[in-house]
MARVEX-671707 format. One line per field, with one value per residue: residue in one letter; x, y, z of N, C-alpha, C in turn. Coordinates in nm, 4 decimals, m for minus. Example, Ala and Ser with C-alpha at 12.3 -4.5 7.8 and 13.67 -1.06 7.14 Angstrom:
// MARVEX-671707
residu (A S) .
n_east (1.3190 1.2850) .
n_north (m0.5690 m0.2250) .
n_up (0.7800 0.7080) .
ca_east (1.2300 1.3670) .
ca_north (m0.4500 m0.1060) .
ca_up (0.7800 0.7140) .
c_east (1.3200 1.2900) .
c_north (m0.3300 0.0030) .
c_up (0.7800 0.7870) .
END
This chain:
// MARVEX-671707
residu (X X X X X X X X X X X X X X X X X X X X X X X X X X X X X X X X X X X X X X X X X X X X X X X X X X X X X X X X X X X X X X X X X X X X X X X X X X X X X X X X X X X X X X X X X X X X X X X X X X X X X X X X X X X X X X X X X X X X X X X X X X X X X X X X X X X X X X X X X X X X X X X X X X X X X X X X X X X) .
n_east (14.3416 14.5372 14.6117 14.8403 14.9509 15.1716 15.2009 15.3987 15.5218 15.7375 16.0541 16.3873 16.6247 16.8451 17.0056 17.0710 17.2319 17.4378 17.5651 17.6600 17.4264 17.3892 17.2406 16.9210 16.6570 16.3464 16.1248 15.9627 15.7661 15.7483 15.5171 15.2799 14.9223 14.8572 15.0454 15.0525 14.8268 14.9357 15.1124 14.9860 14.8657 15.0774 15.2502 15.5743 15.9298 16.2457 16.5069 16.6938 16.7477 16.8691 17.0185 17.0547 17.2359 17.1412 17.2157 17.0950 16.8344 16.6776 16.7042 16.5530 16.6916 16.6173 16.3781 16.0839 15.8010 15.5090 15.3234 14.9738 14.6807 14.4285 14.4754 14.5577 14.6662 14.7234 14.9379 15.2842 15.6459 15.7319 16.0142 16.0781 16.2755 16.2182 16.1562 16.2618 16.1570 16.2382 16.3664 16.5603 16.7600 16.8496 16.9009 17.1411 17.2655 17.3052 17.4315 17.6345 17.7584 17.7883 17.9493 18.1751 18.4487 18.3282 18.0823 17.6928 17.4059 17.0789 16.7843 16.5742 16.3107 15.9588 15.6544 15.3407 15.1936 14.9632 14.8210 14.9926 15.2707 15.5481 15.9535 16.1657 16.5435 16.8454 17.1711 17.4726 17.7715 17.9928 17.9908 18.2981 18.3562 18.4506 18.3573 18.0726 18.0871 18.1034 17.8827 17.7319 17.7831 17.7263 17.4478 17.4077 17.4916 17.2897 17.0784 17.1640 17.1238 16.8855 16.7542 16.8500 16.7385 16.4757 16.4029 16.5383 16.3082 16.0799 16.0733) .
n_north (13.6093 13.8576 14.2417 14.2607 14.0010 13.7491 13.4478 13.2102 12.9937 12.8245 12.7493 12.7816 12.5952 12.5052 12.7307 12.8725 12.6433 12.6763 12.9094 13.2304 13.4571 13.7848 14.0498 14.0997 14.1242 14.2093 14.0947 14.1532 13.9045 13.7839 13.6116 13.4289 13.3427 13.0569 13.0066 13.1482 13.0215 12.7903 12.8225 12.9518 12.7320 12.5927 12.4479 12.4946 12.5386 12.6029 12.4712 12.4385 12.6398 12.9687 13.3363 13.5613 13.8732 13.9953 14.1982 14.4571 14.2971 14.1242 13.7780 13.4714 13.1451 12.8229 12.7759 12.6002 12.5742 12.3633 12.2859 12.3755 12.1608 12.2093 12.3955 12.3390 12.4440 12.6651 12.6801 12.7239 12.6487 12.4541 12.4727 12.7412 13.0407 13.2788 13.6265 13.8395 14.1118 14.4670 14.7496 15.0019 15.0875 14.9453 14.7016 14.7956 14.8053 14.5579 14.4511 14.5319 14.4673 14.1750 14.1729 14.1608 13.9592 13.6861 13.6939 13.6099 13.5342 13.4541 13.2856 13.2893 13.2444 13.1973 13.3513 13.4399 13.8165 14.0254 13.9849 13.9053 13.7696 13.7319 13.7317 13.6612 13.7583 13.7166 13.8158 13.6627 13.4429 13.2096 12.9222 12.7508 12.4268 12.3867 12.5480 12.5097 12.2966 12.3579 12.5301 12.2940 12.1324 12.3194 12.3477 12.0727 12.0901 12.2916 12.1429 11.9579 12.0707 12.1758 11.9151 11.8479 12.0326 11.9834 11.7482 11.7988 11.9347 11.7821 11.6234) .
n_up (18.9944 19.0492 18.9321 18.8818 18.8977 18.8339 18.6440 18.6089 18.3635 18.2074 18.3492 18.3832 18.5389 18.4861 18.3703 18.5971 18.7555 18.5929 18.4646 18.6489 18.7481 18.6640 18.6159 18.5452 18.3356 18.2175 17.8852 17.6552 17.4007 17.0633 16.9436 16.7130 16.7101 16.7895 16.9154 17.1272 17.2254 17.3153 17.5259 17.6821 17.8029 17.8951 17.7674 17.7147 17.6514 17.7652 17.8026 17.6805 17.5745 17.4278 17.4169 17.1779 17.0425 16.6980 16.4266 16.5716 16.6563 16.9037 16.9275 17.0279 17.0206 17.0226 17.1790 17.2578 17.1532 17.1729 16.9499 16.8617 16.9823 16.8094 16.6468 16.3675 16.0604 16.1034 16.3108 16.3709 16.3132 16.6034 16.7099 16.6194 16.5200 16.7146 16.7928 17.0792 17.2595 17.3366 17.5029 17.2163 17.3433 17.5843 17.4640 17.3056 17.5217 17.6335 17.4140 17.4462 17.5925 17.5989 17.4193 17.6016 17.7316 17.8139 17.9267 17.8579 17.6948 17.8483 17.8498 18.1290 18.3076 18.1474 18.1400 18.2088 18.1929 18.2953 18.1069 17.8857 17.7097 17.8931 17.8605 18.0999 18.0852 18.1846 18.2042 18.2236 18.3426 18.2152 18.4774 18.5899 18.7044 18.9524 19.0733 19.0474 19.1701 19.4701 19.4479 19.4940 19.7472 19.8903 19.8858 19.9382 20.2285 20.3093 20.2964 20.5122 20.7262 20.7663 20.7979 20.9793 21.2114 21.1443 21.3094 21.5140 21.6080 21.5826 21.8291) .
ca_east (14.4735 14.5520 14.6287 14.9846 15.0212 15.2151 15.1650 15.4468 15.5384 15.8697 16.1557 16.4831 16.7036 16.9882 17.1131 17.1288 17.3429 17.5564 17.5716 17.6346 17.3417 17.4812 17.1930 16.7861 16.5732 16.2542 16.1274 15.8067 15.8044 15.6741 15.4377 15.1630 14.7951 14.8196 15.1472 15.0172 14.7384 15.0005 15.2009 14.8767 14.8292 15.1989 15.3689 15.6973 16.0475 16.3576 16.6294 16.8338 16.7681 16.9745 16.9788 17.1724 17.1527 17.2001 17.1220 16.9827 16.7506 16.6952 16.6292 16.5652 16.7195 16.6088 16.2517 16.0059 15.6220 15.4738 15.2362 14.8432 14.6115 14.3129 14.5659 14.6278 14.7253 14.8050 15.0288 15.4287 15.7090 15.8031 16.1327 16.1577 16.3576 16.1655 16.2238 16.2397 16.0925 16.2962 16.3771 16.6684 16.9172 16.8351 16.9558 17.2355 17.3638 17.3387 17.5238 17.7825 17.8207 17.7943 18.1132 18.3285 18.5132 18.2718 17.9114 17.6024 17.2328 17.0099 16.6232 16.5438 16.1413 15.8334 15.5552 15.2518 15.1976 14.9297 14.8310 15.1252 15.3653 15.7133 16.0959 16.2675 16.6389 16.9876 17.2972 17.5041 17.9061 17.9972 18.0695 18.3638 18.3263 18.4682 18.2331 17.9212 18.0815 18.0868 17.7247 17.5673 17.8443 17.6575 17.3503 17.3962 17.4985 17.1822 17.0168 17.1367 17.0880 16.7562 16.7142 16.8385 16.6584 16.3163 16.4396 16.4893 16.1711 15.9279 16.0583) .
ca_north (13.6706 14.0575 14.3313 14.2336 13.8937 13.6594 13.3136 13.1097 12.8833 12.7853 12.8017 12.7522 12.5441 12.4777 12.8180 12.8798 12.5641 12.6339 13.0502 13.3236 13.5675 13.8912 14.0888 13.9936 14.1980 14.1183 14.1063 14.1074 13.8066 13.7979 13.4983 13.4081 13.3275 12.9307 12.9523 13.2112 12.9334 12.6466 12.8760 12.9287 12.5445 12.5403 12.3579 12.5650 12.4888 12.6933 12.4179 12.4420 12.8076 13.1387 13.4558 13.6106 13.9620 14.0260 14.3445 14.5130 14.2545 14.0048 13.6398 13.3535 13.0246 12.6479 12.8034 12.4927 12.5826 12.2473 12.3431 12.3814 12.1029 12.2777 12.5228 12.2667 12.5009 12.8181 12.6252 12.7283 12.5481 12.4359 12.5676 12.8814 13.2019 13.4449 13.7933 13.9582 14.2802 14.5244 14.9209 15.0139 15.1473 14.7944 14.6210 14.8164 14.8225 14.4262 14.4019 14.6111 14.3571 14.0565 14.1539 14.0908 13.7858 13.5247 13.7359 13.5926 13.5961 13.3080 13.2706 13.2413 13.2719 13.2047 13.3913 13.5859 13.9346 14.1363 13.8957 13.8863 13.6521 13.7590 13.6595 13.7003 13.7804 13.6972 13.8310 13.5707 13.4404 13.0656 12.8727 12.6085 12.3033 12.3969 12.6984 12.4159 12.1399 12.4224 12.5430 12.1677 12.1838 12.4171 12.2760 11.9785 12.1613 12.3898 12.0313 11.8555 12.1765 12.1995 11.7905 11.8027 12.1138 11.9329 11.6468 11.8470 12.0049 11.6474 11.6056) .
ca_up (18.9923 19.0638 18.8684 18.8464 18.9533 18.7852 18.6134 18.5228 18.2663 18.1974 18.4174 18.3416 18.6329 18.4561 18.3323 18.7669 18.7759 18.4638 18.4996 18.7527 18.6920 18.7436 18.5734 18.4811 18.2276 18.0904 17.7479 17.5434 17.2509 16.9325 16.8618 16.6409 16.7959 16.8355 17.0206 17.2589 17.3045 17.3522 17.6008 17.8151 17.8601 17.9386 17.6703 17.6794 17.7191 17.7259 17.8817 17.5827 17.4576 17.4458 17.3189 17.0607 16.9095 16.5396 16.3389 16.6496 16.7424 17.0568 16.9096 17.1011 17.0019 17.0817 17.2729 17.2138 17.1818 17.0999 16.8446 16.9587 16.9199 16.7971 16.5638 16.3042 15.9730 16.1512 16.3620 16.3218 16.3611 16.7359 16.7059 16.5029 16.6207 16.7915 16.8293 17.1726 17.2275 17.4729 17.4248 17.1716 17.4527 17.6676 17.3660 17.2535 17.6184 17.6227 17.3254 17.4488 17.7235 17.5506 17.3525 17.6688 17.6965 17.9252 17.9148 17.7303 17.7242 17.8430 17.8809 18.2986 18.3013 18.0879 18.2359 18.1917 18.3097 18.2604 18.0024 17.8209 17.7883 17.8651 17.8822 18.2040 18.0236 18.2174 18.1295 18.2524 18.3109 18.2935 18.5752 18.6485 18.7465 19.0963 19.1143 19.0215 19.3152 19.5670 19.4766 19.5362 19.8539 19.9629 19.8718 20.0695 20.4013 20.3896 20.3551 20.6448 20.8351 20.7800 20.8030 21.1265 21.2838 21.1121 21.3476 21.6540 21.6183 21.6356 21.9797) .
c_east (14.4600 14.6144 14.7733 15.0548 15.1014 15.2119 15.3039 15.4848 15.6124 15.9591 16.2964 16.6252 16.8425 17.0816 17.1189 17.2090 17.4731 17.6063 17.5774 17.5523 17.3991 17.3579 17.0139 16.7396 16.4194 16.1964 16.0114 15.8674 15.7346 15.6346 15.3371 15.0605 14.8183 14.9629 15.1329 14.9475 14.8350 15.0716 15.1182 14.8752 14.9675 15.2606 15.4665 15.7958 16.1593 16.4744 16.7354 16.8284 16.8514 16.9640 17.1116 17.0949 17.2344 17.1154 17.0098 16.8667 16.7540 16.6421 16.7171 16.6025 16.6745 16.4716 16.1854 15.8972 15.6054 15.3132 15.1041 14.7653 14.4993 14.3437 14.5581 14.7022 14.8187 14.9359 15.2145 15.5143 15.7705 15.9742 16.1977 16.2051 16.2772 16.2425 16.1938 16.1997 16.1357 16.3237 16.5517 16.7852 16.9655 16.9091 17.0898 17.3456 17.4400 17.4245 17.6547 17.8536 17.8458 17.8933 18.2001 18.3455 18.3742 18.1191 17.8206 17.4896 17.1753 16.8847 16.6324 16.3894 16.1003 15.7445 15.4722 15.2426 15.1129 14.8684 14.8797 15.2093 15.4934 15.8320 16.1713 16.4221 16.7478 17.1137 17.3872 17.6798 17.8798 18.0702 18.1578 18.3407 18.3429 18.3942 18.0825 17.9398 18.0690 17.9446 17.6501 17.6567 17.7459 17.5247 17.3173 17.4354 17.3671 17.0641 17.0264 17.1355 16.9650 16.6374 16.7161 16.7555 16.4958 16.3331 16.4710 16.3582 16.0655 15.9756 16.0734) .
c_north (13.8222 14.1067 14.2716 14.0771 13.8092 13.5004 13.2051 13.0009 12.7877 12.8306 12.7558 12.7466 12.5580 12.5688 12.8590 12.7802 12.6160 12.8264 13.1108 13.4442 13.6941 13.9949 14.0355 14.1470 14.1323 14.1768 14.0484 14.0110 13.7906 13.6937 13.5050 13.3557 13.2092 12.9318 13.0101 13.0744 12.7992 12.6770 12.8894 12.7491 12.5030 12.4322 12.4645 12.4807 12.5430 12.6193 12.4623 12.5731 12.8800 13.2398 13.4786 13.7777 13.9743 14.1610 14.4349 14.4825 14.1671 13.8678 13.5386 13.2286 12.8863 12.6865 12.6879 12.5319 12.4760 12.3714 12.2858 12.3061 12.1033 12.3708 12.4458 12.3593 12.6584 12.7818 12.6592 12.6514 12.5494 12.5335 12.6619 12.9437 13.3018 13.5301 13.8270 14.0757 14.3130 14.6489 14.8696 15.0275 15.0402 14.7222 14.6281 14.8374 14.6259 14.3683 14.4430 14.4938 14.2131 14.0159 14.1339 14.0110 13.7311 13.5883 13.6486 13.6211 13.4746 13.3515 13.2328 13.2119 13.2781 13.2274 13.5248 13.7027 14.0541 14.0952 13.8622 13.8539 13.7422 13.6468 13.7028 13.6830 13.7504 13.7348 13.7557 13.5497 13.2942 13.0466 12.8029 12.5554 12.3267 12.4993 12.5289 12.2813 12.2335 12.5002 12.4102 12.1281 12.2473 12.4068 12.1610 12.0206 12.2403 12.2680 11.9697 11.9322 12.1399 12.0426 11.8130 11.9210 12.0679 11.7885 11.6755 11.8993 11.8823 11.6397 11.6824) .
c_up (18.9965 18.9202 18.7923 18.8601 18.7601 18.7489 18.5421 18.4613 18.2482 18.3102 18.3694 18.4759 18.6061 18.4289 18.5043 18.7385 18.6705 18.4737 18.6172 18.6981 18.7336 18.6789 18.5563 18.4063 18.1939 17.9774 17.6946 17.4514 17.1970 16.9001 16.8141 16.7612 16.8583 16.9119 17.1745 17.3392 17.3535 17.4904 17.7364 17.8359 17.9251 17.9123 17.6047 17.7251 17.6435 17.8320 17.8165 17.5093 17.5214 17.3343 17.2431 16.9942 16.7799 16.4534 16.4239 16.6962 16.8501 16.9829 16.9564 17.0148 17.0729 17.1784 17.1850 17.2961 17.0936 17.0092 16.9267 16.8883 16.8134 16.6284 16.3850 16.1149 16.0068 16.2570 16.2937 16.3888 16.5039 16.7668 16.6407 16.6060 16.6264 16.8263 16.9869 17.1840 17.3553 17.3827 17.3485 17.2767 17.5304 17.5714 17.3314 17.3855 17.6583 17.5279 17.3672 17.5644 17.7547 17.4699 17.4237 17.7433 17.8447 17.9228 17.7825 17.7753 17.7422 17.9023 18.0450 18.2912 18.1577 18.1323 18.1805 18.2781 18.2517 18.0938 17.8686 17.8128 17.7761 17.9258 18.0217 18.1406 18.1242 18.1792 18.2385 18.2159 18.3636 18.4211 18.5577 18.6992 18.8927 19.1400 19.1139 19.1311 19.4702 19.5699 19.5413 19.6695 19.9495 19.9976 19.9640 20.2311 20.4112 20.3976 20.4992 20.7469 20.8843 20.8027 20.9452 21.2283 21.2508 21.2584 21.5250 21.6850 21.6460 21.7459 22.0789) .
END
């Protein structure tokens, strides 16, 4: 891997289906040794997490590091609340934007960098249901596009 490349981990599908990203950030996170090691093997999962800040910090909700085989006392619990790590001004501008009406914060990426794991961040507005039938709409037309030009192309 290069200087800069990227390795990742987790992804997170569903906040694309369920959100319009209108923003990304990323964000150092604060774990102990054996979760780093669980995170390299790629036992993460951020389907059901989101952020929240409180008292000026970034913590993650519902992130699941299975605990590391090897770890067995230093091991913490799968689903505690981690802290984010991002500058004060990044923070206090996200909060400012998370106070109005329909904005939140949701986990996109788990990924090393530089061998460090970080958060790819989202600031994010829900969708409607008719916003989420006209994405897979859409979805299925760039399918049978691309079905049928695979289909002109063998002959």
């Amino acid at each position: 891997m290069g200087k800069d490349a990227q390795k990742l981990v987790a992804n997170n599908k569903k906040a694309y289906h369920d959100f319009f990203i209108d923003e990304t950030y990323e964000a150092g996170i604060a774990l102990c040794g054996t979760e780093v090691k669980s995170i390299r093997m790629g036992k993460c999962s951020i389907k059901e997490a989101y952020i929240r800040i409180e008292n000026g910090e970034m913590l993650v909700y519902g992130m699941h590091v299975s605990p590391y085989e090897k770890g067995n006392l230093f091991n913490k619990d799968p689903m505690r609340v981690k802290k984010l790590l991002m500058h004060r001004h990044e923070i206090n501008k996200l909060a400012g934007r998370t106070a109005q009406k329909g904005f939140t914060l949701v986990p996109l990426q788990v990924y090393f960098k530089e061998g460090k794991v970080k958060v790819e961040v989202g600031l994010a507005r829900g969708k409607k249901l008719y916003d989420k039938r006209q994405d897979l709409a859409k979805k299925d037309q760039r399918r049978e596009v691309e079905k049928e030009f695979k289909v002109k192309n063998l002959y």
